[in-house]
C-alpha positions in Angstrom: -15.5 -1.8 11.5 -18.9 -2.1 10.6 -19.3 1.4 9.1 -15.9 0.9 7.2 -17.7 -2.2 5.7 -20.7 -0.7 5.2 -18.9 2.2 3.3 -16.9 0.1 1.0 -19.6 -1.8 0.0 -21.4 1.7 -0.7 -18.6 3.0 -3.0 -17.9 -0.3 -4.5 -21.4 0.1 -5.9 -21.0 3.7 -6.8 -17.8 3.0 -8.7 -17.8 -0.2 -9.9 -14.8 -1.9 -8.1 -13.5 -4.5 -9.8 -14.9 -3.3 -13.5 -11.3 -2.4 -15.4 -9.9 1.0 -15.0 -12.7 1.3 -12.1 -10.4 0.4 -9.5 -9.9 -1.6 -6.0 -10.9 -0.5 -2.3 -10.2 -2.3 0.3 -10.1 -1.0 4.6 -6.9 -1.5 6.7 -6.4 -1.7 10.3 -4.8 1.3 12.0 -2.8 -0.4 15.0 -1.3 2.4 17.3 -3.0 6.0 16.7 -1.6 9.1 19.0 -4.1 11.7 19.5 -5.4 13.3 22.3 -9.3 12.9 20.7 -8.7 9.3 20.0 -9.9 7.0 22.2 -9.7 3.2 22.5 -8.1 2.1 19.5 -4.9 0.7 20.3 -6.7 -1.5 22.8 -8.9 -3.7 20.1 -7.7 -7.2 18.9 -8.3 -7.9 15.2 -8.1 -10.7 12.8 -5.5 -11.3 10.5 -6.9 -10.8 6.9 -6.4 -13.4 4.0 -5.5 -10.3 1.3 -2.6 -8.1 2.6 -1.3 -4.4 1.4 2.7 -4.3 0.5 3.7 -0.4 0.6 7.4 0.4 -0.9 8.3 4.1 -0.3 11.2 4.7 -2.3 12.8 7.4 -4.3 11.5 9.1 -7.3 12.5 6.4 -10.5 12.4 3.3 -9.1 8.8 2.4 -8.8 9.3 0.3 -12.3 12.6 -1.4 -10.8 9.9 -2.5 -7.9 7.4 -3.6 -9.7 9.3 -5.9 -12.1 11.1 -7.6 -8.8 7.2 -7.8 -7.5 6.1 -9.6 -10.8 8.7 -11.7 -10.7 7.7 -12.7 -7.4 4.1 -13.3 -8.1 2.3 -9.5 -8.0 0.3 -9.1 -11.1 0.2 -5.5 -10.5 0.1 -2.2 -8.2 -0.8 1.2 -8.4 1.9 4.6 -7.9 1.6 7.4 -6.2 3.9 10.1 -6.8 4.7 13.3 -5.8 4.6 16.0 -8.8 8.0 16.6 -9.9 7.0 20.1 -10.2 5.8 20.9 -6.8 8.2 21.8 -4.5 6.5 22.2 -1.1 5.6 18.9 -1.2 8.1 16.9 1.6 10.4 13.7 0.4 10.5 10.8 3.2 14.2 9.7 2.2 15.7 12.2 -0.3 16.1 15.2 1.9 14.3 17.6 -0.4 16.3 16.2 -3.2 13.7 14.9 -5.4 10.6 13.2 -4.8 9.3 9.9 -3.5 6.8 7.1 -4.7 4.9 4.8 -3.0 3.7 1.6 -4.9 0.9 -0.6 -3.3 0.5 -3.9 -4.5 -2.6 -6.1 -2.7 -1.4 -9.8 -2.4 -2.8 -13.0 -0.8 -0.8 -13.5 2.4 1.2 -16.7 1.0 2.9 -14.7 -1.8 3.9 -10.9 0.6 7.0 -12.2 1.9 8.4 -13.3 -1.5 7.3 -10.6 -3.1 8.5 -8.1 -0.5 12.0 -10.9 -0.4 12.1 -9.7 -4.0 11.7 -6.1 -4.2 14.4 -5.8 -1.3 17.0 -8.3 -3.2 16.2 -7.0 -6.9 14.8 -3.2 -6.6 17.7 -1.8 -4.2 16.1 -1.5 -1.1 18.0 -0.8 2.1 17.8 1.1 4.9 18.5 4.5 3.4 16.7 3.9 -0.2 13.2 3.3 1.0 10.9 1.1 3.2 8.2 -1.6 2.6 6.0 -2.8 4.9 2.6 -4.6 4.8 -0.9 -4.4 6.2 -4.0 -6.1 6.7 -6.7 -5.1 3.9 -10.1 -5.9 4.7 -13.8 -5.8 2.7 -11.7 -6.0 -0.2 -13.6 -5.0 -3.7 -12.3 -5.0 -6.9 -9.5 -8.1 -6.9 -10.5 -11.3 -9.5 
């Protein structure tokens, strides 16, 4: 934890988190790890964090669909990541190799994620085979007004 803080505050500085078009960086907790060289890390306790991560994995296309249900719910942005449309060796989580998927990550304060993520599943066509969202704890946040 301490070196995870210490690294952020280190690239914050290099980058200028929180300068537009610079960016955001932020640390999450990693709550079950399998591994034989891992030690000790599903055992820790840690504290809930005030600024959580909402991740929607869905398929290629809808990321706009998602973002305008997250607006409406209170996000006042996210950032995509996509797969190139042109790479082929690269694996889809829910199309079965037919297309690509996108992940959008939108950081929230905890009192807004669960109508935000309410509004992505009711207004962006989430179900159980279109995609998944889920959110984490992000800690030593930099870059967020």
């Amino acid at each position: 934890t301490d070196m995870a803080e210490i690294l952020l505050n280190l690239a914050a500085e290099e980058f200028g988190f929180g300068k537009p078009g610079c960016g955001i960086g932020y640390a999450t907790n990693v709550n079950k790890v399998y591994g034989e060289s891992i030690n000790d890390v599903n055992s820790h306790d840690r504290e809930e964090s005030e600024i959580q991560i909402i991740t929607a994995i869905i398929g290629s296309g809808k990321a706009e669909e998602v973002m305008k249900a997250a607006r409406s719910a209170g996000a006042s942005g996210g950032t995509l990541v996509h797969n190139p449309d042109d790479d082929p060796d690269l694996a889809s989580l829910f199309s079965k190799d037919e297309g690509t998927d996108e992940v959008v990550l939108i950081l929230s304060r905890k009192a807004c994620v669960r109508g935000i993520m309410d509004a992505v599943r009711e207004h962006a066509g989430l179900g159980p085979d279109k995609g998944i969202i889920y959110c984490q704890d992000a800690h030593f946040v930099h870059g967020l007004k």
